[in-house]
C-alpha positions in Angstrom: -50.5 26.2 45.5 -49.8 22.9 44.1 -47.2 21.5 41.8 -49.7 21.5 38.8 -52.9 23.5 37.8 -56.0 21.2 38.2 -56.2 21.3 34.6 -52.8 20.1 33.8 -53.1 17.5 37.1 -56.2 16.1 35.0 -54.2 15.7 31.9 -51.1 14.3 33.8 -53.0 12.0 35.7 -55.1 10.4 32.2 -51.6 10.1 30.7 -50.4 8.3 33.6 -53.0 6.4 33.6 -53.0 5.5 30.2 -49.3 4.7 30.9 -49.9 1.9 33.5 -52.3 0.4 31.5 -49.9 0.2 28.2 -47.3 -1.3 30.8 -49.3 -3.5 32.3 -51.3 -5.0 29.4 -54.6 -4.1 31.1 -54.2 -6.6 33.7 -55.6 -6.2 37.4 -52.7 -8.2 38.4 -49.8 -6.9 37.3 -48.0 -3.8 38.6 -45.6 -1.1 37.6 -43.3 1.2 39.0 -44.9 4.2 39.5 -41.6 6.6 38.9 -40.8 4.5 35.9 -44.3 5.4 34.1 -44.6 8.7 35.5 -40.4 9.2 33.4 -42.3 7.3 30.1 -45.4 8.8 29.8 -44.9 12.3 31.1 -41.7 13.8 32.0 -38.1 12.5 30.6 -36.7 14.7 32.2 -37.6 13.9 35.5 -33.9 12.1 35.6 -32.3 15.1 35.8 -34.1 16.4 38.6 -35.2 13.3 40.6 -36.7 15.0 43.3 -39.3 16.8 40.8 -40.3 13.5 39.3 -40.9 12.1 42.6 -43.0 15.0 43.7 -44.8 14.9 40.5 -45.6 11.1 40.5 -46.8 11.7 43.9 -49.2 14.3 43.3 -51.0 12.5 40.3 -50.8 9.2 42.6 -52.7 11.0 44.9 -55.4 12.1 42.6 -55.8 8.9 40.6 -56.4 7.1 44.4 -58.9 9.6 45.4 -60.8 8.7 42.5 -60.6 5.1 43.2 -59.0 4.6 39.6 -55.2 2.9 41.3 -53.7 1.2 44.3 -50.1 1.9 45.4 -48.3 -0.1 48.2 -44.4 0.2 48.8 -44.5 3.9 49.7 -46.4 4.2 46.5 -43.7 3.2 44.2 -45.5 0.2 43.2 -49.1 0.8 41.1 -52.0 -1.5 39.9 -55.2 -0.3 38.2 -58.3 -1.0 39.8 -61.4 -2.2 38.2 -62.5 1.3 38.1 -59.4 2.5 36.3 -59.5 -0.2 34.1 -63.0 0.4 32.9 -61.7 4.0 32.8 -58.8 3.1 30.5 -60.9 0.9 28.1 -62.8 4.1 26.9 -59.9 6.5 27.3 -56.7 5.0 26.5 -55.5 3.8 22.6 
């Protein structure tokens, strides 16, 4: 079994979403750190027991790429939006 029910993965990965969107302004070009917006958006927490933010961030990372919606390079510390997830954002996020 995963770290999350698919239902809360769903929710967790919108958020985050919605996160690196805030952060980044909407921009295609600009990028975020994925820890940091996973720590802002979802979990504070996740300072106190690194190793659960890390898996966390992961695990959404993993589902947002699979839907084509973010790209991650730098062992998937840094993340951009794609076009995809920025149409995406632009109905979903305030």
């Amino acid at each position: 079994m995963g770290l999350f029910t698919k239902e809360e993965l769903q929710r967790y990965a919108e958020k985050f979403l919605c996160g690196l969107y805030g952060q980044t302004g909407g921009s295609l070009d600009r990028s975020a750190n994925s820890l940091d917006i996973y720590i802002k958006n979802i979990s504070y927490g996740a300072y106190e027991r690194p190793q659960y933010g890390y898996q966390a961030t992961q695990a959404i990372l993993r589902e947002l790429k699979a839907q084509g919606l973010v790209q991650t390079w730098n062992l998937d510390q840094e993340v951009r939006l794609t076009s995809s997830g920025l149409d995406k954002c632009r109905g979903m996020c305030k």
